[in-house]
C-alpha positions in Angstrom: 8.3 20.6 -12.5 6.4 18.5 -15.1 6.2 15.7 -12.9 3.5 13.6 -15.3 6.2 13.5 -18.0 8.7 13.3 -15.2 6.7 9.7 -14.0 6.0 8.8 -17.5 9.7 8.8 -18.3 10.5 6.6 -15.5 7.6 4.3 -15.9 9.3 3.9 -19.9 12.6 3.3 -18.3 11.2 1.0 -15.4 10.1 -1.2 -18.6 12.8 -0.8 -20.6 14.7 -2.4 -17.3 12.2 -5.2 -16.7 12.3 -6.4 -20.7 16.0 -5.8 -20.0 16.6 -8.2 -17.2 14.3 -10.9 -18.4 16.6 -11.0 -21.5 19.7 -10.9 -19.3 17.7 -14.1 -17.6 17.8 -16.0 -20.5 20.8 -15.7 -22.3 22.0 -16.6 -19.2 20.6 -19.8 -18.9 21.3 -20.0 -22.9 25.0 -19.8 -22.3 25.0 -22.4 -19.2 22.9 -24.9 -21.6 25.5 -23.8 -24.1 28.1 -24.8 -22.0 26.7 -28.1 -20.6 26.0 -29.2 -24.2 29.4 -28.9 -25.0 30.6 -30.8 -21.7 28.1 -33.4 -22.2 28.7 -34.1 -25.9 32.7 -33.8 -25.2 32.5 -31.0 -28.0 36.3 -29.4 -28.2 38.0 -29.4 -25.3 36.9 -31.0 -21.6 39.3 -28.4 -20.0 37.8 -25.3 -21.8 34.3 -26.7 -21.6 34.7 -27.5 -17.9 36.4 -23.8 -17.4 33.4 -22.0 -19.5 30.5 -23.6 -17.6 31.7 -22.8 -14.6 32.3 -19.3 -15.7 28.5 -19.4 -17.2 27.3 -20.4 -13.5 29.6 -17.5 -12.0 28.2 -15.2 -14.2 24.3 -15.7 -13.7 24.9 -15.5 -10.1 27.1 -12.6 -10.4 24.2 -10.5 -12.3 21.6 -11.9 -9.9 23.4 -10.5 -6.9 24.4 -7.1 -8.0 21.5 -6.8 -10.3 19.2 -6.6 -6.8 21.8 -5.0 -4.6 21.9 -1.7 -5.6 23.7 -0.4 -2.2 27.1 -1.5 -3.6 27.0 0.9 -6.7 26.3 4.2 -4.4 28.9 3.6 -2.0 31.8 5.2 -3.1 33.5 6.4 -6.2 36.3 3.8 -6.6 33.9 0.8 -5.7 31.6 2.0 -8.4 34.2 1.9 -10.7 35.5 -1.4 -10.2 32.0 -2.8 -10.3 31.7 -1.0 -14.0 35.2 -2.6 -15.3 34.4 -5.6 -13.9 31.2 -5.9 -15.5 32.4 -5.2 -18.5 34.4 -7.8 -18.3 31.5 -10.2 -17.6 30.2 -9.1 -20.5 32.8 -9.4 -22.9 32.8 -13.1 -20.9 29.2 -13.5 -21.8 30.1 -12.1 -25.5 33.0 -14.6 -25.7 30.6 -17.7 -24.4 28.0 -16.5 -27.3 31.3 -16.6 -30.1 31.8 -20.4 -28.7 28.2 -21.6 -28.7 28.4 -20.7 -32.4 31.7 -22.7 -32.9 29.8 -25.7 -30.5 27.1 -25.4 -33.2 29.7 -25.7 -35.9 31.6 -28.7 -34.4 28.6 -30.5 -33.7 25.7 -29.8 -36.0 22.6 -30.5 -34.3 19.1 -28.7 -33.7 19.6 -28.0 -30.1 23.4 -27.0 -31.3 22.3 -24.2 -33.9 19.1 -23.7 -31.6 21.1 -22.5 -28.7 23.7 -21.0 -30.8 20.8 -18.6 -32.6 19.2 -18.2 -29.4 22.6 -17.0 -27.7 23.4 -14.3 -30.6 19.5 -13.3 -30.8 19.8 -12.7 -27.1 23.0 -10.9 -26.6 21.6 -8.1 -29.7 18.4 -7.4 -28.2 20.3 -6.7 -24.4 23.4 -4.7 -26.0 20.3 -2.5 -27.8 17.5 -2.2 -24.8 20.8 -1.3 -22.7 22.1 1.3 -25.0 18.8 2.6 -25.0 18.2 2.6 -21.4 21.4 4.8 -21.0 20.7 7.2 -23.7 17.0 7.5 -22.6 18.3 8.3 -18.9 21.0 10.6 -20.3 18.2 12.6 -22.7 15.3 12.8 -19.9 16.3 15.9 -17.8 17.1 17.6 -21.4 14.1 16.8 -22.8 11.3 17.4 -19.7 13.7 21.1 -19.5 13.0 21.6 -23.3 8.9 20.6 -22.3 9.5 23.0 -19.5 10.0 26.1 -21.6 7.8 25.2 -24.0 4.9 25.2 -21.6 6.4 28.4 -20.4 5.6 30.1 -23.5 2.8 28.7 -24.1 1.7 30.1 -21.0 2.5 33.7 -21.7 0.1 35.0 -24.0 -2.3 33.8 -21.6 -0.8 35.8 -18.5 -0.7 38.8 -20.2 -4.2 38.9 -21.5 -5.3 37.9 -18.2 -3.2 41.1 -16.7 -4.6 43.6 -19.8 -8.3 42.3 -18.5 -7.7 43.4 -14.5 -6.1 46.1 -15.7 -9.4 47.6 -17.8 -11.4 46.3 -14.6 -9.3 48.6 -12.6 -7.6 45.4 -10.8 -4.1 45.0 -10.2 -2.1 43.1 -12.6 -1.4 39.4 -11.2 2.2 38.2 -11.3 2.8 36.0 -14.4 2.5 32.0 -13.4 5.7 29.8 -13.5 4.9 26.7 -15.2 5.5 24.8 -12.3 2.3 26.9 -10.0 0.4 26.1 -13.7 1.0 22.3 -13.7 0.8 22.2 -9.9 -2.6 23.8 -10.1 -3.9 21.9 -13.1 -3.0 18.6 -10.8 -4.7 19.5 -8.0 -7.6 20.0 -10.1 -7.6 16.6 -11.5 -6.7 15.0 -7.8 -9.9 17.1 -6.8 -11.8 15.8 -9.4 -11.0 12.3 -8.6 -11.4 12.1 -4.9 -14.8 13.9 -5.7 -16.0 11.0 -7.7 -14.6 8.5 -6.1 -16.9 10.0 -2.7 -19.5 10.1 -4.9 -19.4 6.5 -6.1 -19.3 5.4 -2.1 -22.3 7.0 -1.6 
């Protein structure tokens, strides 16, 4: 049923996930540049620096691999849920990395300091919002394309019933009322007709 608005959701949400991973790309690479500035430069402590870029590296690789391996959140319940605490604890990582690229910016004011520093905070906004709206627009879409659903259905109504009052004066029997789903279906099929017809013609 509705499967236009069905597609057009996921082609939003398909796009939503693309502008969504090539964010996650770069704040990414902000918080390993982050780090290495601070290893290079000797800003705070070489331990903590040392420990943080290595963490930066673990976590771009970490997203890389389970970003495209999607088997290993439909396998079972309890794996699915340690994959969800434990990225949520690569992102409070990634969220602490972006607190001390600020504090690297502060302890060694520089361009490329407060650059990366902006960059990092920038970053980690626009993914915490295109994330929370990618869940709450995958949460809303069966709702909504239901709610479309029974619109169309009673939009389509009026329309069977004068159709049935017209047989019935022509001394034909009633038809039964279309669901909305024979409707769309039928409407499509006219459009795929349509097309295929022109595209022939344009062969020719």
């Amino acid at each position: 049923m509705l499967i236009n608005t069905r597609a057009t959701f996921d082609k939003i949400l398909t796009d939503f996930k693309r502008f969504s991973y090539t964010l996650s790309i770069i704040l990414n690479l902000v918080y390993i540049a982050t780090s290495v500035y601070a290893l290079v430069f000797n800003v705070g402590n070489t331990f903590v620096n040392a420990v943080v870029c290595a963490g930066a590296v673990f976590y771009f690789v970490f997203y890389l691999v389970t970003y495209w391996d999607k088997t290993k959140k439909k396998e079972k319940k309890d794996v699915k849920k340690a994959y969800a605490w434990f990225r949520i604890l690569m992102d409070a990582f990634g969220l602490g990395i972006t607190v001390y690229g600020v504090y690297v910016a502060s302890a060694r004011v520089t361009v490329v300091s407060i650059l990366l520093a902006a960059l990092s905070g920038l970053s980690w906004l626009f993914k915490l919002t295109t994330t929370l709206l990618i869940e709450y627009v995958e949460g809303q879409k069966e709702l909504i394309i239901a709610a479309l659903a029974k619109d169309f259905a009673f939009a389509i109504e009026p329309a069977n019933k004068v159709q049935n009052v017209i047989r019935k004066i022509k001394g034909e029997e009633p038809k039964e009322p279309k669901t909305v789903s024979e409707a769309l279906e039928k409407r499509i099929n006219k459009i795929r007709e349509d097309f295929i017809s022109r595209k022939e013609k344009s062969e020719k």
